[in-house]
N, C-alpha and C positions, 0 to 999 in steps of 0.2 A: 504494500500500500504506500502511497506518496503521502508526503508530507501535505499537500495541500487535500487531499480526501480525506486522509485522517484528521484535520484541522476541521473539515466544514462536516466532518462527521461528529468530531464534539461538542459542535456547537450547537449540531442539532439536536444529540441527545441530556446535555446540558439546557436547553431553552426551549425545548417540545417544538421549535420553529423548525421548517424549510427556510435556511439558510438565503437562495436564489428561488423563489417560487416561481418561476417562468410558465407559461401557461403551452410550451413544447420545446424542446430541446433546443429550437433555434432560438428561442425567447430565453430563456438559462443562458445558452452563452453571449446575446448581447448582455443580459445583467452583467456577468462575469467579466466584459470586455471593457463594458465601462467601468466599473470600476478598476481593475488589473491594469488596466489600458493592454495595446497592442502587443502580441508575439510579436518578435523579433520576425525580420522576412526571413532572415536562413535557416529558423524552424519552420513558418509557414511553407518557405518553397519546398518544401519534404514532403506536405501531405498533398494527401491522393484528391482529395478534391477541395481542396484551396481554393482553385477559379470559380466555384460554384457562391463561396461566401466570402469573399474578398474582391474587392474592384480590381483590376490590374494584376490580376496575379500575385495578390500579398501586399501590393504595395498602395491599395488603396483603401479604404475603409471597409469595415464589415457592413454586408446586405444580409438584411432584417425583414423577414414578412410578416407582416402585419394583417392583419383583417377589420375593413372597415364595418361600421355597425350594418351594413347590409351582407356581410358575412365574405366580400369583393377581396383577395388579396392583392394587399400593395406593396409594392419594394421599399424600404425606405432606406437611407445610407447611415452608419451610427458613425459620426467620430467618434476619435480618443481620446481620452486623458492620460498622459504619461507624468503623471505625476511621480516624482524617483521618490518621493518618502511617501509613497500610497495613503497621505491625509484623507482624503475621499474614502478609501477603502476604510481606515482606521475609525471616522465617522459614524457610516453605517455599521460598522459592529457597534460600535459604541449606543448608537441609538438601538439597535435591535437588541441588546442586551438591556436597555435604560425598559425598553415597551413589555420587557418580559419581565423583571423585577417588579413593575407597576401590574401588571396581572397578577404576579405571584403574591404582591398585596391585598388586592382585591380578594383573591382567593381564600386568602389565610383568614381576611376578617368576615368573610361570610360565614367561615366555617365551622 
C-alpha cells in the first residue's frame, strides 16, 4: 500500500468521511488534482491513456465531465494549483477534520 492510500484510508476511518467524495472516478480525480495540483508530464507521458484526460498530451490541463442539470455531458478544463507547500491541501483536511469534530459534538450531546 502507498503512502498516500494509507493516508486517505485513515482519515476515512478516523472521520467516518469519504475523504474525495466524487460522484465517478473522473470527478475523485479532478478533486484530487486540485488540490495535489498537477503530475509531473514525465509521469503523465507513461500512462496509457493520458491523451484521453489531459489536453496536449500531459501538458495541458485535466478534462473533466460534467453533467449538466438536463443530464447533457460537458467537457470542462480544470486548472492547477501547484502550490509546493500544499496550503490548499492542508486547509481542507483541516476543515474536514474541524466539520467532523463539530458532528462528533453534536452526537455526544444528544446522546
Amino acid at each position: 500500500v502507498d503512502m498516500w492510500s494509507f493516508g486517505c484510508l485513515l482519515f476515512e476511518l478516523f472521520t467516518g468521511k469519504v475523504l474525495f467524495p466524487g460522484r465517478s472516478n473522473n470527478d475523485t480525480v479532478r478533486m484530487i488534482l486540485e488540490l495535489r495540483g498537477k503530475p509531473s508530464y514525465r509521469f503523465l507521458k507513461q500512462g496509457e491513456y493520458t491523451n484521453l484526460y489531459f489536453r496536449d498530451n500531459g501538458m495541458g490541463n485535466f478534462l473533466n465531465v460534467e453533467k449538466d442539470s438536463s443530464g447533457k455531458s460537458q467537457l470542462k478544463e480544470v486548472p492547477f494549483s501547484n502550490d509546493p507547500n500544499n496550503s490548499i491541501l492542508l486547509d481542507k483536511l483541516k476543515q474536514k477534520l474541524h466539520e467532523t469534530e463539530n458532528t462528533s459534538d453534536i452526537k455526544e450531546s444528544n446522546g
